[in-house]
N, C-alpha and C positions, 0 to 999 in steps of 0.2 A: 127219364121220359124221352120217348122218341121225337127226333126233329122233326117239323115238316119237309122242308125242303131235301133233305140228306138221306132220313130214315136212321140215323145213328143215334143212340141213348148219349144223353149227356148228365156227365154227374158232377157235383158240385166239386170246386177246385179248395186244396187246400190255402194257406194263404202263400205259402212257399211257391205258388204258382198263381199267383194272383194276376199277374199281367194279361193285355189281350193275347198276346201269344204263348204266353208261360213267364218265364224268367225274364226277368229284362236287363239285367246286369249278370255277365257270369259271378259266379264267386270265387274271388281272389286267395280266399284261404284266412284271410287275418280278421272277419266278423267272426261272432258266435253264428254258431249252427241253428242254434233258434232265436237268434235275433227279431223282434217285433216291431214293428211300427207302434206307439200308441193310438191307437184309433181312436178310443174314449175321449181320449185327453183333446186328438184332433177337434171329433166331433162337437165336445163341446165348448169351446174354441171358437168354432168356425157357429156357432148356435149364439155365442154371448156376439159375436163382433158380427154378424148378420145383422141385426136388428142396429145395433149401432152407427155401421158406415149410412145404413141406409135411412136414419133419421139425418144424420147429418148431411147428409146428399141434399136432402128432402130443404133443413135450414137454411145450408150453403147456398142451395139454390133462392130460394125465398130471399136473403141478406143480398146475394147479387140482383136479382127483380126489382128491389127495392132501395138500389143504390144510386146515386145523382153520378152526373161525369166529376167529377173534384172530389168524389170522397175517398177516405184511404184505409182500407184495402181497394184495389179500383176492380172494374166490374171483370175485367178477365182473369183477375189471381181469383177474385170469388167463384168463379164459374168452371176455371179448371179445377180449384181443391172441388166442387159440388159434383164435377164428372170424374175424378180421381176417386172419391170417397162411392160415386154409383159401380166403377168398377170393383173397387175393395168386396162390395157387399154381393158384387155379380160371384168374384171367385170365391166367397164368402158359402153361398147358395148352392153352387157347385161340389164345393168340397163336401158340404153338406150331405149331397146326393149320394158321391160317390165313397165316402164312408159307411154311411148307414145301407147301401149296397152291398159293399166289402164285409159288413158286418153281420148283417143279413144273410150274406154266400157263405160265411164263415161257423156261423150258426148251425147253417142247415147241413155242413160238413160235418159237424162237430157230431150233431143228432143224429145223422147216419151212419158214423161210426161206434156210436153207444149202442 
């Protein structure tokens, strides 16, 4: 499909060229030639511990709200594990995104070479 901006067709990348610019590590010689990420295995991964970090976040936070000055765990170990555990499930969501993208761009490689 042609770009707007460019006018140049773009076509879906294989995964060997998955980066924004292409490759992003040259190759050394010593991986296999068809070396794969698992993505599957990412995605679903990052699908079990999304929902996870981010109840926890949710409790962590609630048990620190709900903490007096004297009690122990005291209220700032609760509130950095409840922002530690928000970020978990941020990169969590992300990874998310950019799998099911990858897989997605991968797909439609696949289908236009059959």
């Amino acid at each position: 499909m042609p770009d707007d901006h460019t006018g140049r067709t773009t076509e879906p990348m294989s995964r060997s060229r998955s980066g924004v610019i292409g490759r992003r590590f040259p190759r050394t010689g010593t991986e296999p030639a068809t070396a794969r990420s698992p993505l599957r295995l990412r995605l679903l991964l990052s699908r079990v511990f999304l929902p996870l970090f981010a109840v926890a976040g949710v409790l962590f936070g609630l048990w620190a709200g709900g903490s007096d000055p004297g009690d122990t765990p005291g209220r700032g170990v609760l509130v950095t594990v409840a922002a530690l555990c928000g970020v978990l499930a941020l990169v969590a969501a992300l990874d998310v995104l950019v799998v099911a993208r990858r897989l997605r761009r991968e797909r439609s490689t696949r289908r236009d070479r059959d």
